[in-house]
BAVOKE-620602 format. One record per atom (N, C-alpha, C, O, CB): residue number from 1; residue in one letter; atom name; x, y, z. Coordinates in pm, whole numbers. Glycine has a CB too. Layout:
# BAVOKE-620602
NUM|A|CA|X|Y|Z
...
END
This chain:
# BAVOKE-620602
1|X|N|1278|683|51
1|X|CA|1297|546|6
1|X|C|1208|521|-116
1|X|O|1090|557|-118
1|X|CB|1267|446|119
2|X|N|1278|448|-233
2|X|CA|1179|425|-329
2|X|C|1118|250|-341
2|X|O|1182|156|-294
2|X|CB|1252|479|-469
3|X|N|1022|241|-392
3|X|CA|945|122|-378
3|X|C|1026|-9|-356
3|X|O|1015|-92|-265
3|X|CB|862|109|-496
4|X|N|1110|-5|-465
4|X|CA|1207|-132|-518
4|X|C|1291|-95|-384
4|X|O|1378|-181|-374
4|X|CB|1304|-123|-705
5|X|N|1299|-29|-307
5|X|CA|1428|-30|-193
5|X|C|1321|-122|-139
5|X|O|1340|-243|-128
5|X|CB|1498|132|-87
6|X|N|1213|-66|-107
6|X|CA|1093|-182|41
6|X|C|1065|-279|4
6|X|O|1029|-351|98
6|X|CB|931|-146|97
7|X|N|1057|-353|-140
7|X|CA|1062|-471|-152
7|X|C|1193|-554|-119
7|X|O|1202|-647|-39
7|X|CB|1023|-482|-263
8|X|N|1295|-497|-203
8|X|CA|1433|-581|-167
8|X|C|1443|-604|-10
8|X|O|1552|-646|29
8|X|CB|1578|-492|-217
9|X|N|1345|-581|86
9|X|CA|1406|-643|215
9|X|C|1311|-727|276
9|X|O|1303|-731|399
9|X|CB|1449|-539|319
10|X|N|1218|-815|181
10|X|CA|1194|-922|215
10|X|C|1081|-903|318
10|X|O|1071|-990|404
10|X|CB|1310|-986|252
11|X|N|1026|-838|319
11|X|CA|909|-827|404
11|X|C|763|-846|387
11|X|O|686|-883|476
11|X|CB|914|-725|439
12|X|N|732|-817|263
12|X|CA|620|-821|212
12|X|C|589|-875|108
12|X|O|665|-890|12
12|X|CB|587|-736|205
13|X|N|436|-921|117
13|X|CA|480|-1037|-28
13|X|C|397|-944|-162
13|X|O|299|-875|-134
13|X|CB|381|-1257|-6
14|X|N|443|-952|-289
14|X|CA|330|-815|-352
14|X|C|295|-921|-435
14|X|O|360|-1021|-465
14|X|CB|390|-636|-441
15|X|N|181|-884|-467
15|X|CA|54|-928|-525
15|X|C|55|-908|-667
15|X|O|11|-993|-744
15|X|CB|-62|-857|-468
16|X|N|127|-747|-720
16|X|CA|152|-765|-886
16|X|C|308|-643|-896
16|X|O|370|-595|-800
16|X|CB|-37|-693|-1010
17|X|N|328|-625|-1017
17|X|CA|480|-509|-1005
17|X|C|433|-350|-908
17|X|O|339|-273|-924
17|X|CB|538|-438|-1225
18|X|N|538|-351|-815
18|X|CA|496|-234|-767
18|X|C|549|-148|-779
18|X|O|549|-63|-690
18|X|CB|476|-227|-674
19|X|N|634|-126|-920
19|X|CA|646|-13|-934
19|X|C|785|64|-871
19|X|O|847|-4|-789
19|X|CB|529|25|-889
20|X|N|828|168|-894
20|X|CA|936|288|-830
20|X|C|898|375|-779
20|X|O|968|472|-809
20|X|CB|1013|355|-903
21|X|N|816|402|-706
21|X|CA|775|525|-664
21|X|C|869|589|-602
21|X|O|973|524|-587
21|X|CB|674|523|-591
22|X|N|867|676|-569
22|X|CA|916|750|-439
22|X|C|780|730|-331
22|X|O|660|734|-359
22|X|CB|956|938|-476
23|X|N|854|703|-179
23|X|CA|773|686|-50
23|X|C|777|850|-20
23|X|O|872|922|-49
23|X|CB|852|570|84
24|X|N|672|886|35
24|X|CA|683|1012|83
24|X|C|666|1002|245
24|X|O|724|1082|318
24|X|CB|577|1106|10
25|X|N|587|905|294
25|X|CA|555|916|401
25|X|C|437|779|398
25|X|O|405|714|298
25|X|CB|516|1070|431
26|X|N|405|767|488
26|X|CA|250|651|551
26|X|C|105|700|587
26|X|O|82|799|656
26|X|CB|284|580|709
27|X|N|53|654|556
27|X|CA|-95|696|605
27|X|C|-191|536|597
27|X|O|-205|446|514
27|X|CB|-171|841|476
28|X|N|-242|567|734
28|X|CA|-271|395|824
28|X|C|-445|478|797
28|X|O|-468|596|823
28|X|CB|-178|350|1079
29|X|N|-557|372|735
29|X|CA|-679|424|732
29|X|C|-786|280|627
29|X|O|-770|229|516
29|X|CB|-655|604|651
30|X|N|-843|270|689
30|X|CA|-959|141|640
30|X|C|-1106|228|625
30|X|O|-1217|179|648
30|X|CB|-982|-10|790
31|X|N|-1083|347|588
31|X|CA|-1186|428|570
31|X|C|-1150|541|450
31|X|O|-1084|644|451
31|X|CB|-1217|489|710
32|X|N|-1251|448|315
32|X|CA|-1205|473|208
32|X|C|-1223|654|207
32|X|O|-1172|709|110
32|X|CB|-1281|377|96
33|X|N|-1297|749|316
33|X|CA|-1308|890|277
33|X|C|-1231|943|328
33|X|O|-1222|1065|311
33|X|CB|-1409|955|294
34|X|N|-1136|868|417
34|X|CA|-1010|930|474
34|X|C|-913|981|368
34|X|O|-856|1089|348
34|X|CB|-935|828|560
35|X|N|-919|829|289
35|X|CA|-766|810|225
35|X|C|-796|944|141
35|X|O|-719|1036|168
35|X|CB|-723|640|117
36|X|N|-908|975|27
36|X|CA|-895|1090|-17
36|X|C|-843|1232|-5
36|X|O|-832|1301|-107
36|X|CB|-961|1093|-23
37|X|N|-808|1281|120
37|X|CA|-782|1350|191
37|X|C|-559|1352|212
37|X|O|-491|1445|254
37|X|CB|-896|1297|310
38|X|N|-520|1238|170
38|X|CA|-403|1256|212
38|X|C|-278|1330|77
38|X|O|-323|1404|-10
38|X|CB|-372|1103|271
39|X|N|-166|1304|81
39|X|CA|-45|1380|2
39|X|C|-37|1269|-91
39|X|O|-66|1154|-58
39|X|CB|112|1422|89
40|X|N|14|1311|-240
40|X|CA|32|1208|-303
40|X|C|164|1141|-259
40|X|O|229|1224|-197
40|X|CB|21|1239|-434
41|X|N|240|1003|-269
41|X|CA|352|942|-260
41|X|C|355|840|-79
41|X|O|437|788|-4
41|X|CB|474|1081|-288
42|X|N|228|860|-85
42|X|CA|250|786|52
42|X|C|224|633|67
42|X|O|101|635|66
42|X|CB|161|848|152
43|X|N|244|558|74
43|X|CA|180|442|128
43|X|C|88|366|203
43|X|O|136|309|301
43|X|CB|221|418|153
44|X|N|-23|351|184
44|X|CA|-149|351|229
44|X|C|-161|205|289
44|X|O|-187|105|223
44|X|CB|-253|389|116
45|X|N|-139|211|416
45|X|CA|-202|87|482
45|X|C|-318|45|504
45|X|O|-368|128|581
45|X|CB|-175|75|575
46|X|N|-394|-38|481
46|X|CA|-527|-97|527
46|X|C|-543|-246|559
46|X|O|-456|-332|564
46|X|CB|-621|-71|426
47|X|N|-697|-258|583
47|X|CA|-756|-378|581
47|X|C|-830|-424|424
47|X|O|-839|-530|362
47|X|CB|-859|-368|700
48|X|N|-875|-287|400
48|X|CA|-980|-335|304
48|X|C|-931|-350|174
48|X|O|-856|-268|121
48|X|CB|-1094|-247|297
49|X|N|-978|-468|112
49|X|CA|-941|-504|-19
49|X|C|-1017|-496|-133
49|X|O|-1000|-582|-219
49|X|CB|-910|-612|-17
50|X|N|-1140|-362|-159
50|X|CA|-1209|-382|-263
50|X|C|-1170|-276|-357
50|X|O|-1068|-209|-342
50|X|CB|-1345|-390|-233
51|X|N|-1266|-259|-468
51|X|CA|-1216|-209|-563
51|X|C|-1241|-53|-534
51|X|O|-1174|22|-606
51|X|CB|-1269|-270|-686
52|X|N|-1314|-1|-455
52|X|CA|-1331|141|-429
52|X|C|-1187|218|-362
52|X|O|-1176|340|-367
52|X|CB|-1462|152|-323
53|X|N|-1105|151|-314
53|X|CA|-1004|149|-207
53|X|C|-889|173|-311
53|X|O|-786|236|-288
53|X|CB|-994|3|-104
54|X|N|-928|104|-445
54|X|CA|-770|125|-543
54|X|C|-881|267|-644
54|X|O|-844|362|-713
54|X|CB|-689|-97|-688
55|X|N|-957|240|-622
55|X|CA|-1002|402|-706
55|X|C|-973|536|-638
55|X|O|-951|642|-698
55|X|CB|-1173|419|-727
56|X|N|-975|513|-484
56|X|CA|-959|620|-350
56|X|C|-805|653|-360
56|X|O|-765|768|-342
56|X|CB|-1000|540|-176
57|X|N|-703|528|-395
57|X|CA|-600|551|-364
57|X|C|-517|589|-495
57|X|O|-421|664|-479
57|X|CB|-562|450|-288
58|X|N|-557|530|-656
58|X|CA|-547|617|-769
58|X|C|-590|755|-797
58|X|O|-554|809|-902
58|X|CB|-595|563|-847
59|X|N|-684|835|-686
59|X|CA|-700|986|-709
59|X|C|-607|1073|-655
59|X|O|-592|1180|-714
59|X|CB|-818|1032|-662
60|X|N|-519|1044|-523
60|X|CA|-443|1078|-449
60|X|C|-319|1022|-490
60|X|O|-251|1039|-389
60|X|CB|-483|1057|-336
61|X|N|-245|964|-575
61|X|CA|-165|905|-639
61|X|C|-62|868|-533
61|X|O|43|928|-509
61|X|CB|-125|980|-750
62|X|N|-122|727|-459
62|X|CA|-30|624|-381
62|X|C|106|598|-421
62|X|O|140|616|-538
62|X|CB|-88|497|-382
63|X|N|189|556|-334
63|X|CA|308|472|-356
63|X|C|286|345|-385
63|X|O|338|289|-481
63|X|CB|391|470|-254
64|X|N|182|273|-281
64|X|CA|130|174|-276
64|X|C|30|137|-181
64|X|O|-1|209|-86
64|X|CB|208|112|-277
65|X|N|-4|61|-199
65|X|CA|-143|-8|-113
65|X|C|-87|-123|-58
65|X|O|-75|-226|-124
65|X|CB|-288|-57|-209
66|X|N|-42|-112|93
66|X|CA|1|-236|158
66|X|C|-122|-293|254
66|X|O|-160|-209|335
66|X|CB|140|-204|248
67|X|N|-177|-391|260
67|X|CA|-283|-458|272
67|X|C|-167|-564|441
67|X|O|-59|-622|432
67|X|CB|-348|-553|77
68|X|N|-258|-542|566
68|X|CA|-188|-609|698
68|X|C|-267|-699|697
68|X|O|-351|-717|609
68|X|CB|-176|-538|841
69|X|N|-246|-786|821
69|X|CA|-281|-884|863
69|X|C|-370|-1016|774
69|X|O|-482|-1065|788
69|X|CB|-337|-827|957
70|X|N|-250|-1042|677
70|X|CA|-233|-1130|592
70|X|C|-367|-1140|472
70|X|O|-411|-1244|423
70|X|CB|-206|-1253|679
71|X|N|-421|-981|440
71|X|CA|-530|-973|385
71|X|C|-481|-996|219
71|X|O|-363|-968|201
71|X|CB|-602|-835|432
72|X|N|-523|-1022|149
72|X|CA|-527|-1075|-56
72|X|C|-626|-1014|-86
72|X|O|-733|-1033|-28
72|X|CB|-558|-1254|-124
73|X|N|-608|-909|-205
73|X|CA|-689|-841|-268
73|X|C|-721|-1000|-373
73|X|O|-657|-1103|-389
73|X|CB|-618|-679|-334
74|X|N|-836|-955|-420
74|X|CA|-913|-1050|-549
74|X|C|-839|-1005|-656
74|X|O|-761|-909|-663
74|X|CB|-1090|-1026|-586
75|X|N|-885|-1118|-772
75|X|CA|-768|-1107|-896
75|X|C|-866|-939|-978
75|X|O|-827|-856|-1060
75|X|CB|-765|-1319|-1044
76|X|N|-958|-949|-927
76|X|CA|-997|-803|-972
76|X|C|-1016|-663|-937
76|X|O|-1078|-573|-993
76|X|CB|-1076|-807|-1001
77|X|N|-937|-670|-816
77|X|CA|-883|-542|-747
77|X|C|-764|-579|-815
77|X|O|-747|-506|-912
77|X|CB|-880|-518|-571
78|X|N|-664|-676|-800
78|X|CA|-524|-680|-887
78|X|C|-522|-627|-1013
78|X|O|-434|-554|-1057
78|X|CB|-475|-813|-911
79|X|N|-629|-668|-1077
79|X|CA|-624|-598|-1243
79|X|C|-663|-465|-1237
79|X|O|-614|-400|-1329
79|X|CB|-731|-667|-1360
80|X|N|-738|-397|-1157
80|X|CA|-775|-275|-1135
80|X|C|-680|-170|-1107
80|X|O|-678|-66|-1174
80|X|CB|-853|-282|-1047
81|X|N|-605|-193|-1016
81|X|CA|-436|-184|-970
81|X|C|-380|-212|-1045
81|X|O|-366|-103|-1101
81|X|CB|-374|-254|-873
82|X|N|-306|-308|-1126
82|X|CA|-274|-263|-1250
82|X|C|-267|-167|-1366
82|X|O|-183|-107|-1433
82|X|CB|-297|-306|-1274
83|X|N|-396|-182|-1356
83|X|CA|-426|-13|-1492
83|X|C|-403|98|-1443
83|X|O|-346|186|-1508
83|X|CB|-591|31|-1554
84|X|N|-454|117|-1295
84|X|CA|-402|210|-1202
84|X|C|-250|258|-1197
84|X|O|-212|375|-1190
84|X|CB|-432|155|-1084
85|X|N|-184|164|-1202
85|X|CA|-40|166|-1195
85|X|C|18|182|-1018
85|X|O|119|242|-982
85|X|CB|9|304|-1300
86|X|N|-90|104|-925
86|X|CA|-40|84|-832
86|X|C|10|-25|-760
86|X|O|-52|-125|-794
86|X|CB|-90|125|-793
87|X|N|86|-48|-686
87|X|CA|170|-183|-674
87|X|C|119|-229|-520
87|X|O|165|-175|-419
87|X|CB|365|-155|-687
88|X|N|29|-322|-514
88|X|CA|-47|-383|-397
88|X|C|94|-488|-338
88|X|O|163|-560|-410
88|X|CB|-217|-483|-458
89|X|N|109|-470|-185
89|X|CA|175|-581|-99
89|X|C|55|-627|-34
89|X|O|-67|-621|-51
89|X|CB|296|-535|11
90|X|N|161|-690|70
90|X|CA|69|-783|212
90|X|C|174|-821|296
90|X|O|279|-876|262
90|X|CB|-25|-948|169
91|X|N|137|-787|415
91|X|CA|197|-786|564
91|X|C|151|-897|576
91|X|O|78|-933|483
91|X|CB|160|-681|679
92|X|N|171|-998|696
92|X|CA|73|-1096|758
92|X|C|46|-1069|920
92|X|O|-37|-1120|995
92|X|CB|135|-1249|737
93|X|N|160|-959|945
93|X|CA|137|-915|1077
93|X|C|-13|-801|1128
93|X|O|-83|-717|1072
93|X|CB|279|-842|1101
94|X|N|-9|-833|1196
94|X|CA|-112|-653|1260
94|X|C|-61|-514|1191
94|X|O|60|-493|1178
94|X|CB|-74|-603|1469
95|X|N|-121|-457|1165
95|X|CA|-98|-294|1137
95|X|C|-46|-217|1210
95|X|O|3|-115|1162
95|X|CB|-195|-225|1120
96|X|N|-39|-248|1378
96|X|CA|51|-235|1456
96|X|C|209|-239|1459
96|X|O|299|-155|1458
96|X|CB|15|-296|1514
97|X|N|198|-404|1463
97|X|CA|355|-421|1388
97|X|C|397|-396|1237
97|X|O|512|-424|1206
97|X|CB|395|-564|1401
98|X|N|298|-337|1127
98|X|CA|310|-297|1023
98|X|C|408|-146|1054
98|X|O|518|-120|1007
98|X|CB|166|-295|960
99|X|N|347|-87|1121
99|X|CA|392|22|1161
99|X|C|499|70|1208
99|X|O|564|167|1169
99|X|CB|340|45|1213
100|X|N|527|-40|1344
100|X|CA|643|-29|1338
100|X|C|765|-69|1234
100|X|O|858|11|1242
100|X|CB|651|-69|1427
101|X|N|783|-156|1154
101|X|CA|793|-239|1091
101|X|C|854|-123|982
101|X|O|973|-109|957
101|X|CB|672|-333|1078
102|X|N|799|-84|954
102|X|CA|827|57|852
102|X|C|883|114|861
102|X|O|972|134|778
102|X|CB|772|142|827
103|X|N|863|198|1005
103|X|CA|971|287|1096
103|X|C|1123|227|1066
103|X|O|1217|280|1008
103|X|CB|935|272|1280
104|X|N|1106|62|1143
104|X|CA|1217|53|1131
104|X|C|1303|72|1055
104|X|O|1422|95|1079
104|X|CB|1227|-5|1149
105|X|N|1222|57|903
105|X|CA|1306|66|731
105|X|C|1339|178|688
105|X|O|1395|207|582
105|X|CB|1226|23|604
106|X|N|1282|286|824
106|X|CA|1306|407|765
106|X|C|1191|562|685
106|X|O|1196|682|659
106|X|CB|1386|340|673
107|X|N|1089|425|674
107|X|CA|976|467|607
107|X|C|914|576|743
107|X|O|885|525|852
107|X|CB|869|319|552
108|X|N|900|725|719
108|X|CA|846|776|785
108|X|C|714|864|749
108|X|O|653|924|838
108|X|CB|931|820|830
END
């Protein structure tokens, strides 16, 4: 699934353009030395909204940074993400139902 498919279904609200990626897969982690560690094209769920988190997730080259339980990055993680060229959402549900939530779209 590519980016513009997971927006068109109304689920998430994004924060700035997110872009076309290709989804490769998910990776659920609020522990910025995890995320280093994963495949590029995935979609990175968290809590945390600072600026180390869009530097963690620009080395590993994200799909996106979807932010749960109705968390808002600052307008300077947004601009940071920007230059990055990564496209920040927001769930308002749990990461739980984020999860499933995904599944359902297909996102595996």
């Amino acid at each position: 699934m590519r980016m513009s498919e997971l927006v068109k279904q109304g689920v998430f609200k994004t924060f700035n353009e997110p872009g076309d990626k290709e989804i490769k897969g998910v990776y659920i982690s609020d522990m910025v030395s995890d995320i280093i560690g994963i495949g590029p094209g995935n979609l990175l769920v968290t809590l945390q909204t600072h600026k180390n988190l869009i530097a963690a997730a620009n080395l590993v080259d994200v799909a996106a940074v979807v932010f749960s339980r109705g968390k808002t990055p600052t307008d300077d993680v947004v601009a940071l993400a920007n230059k990055a060229g990564i496209g920040l959402l927001g769930f308002d549900g749990d990461t739980w139902t984020l999860a499933k939530k995904l599944y359902e779209l297909g996102v595996r």
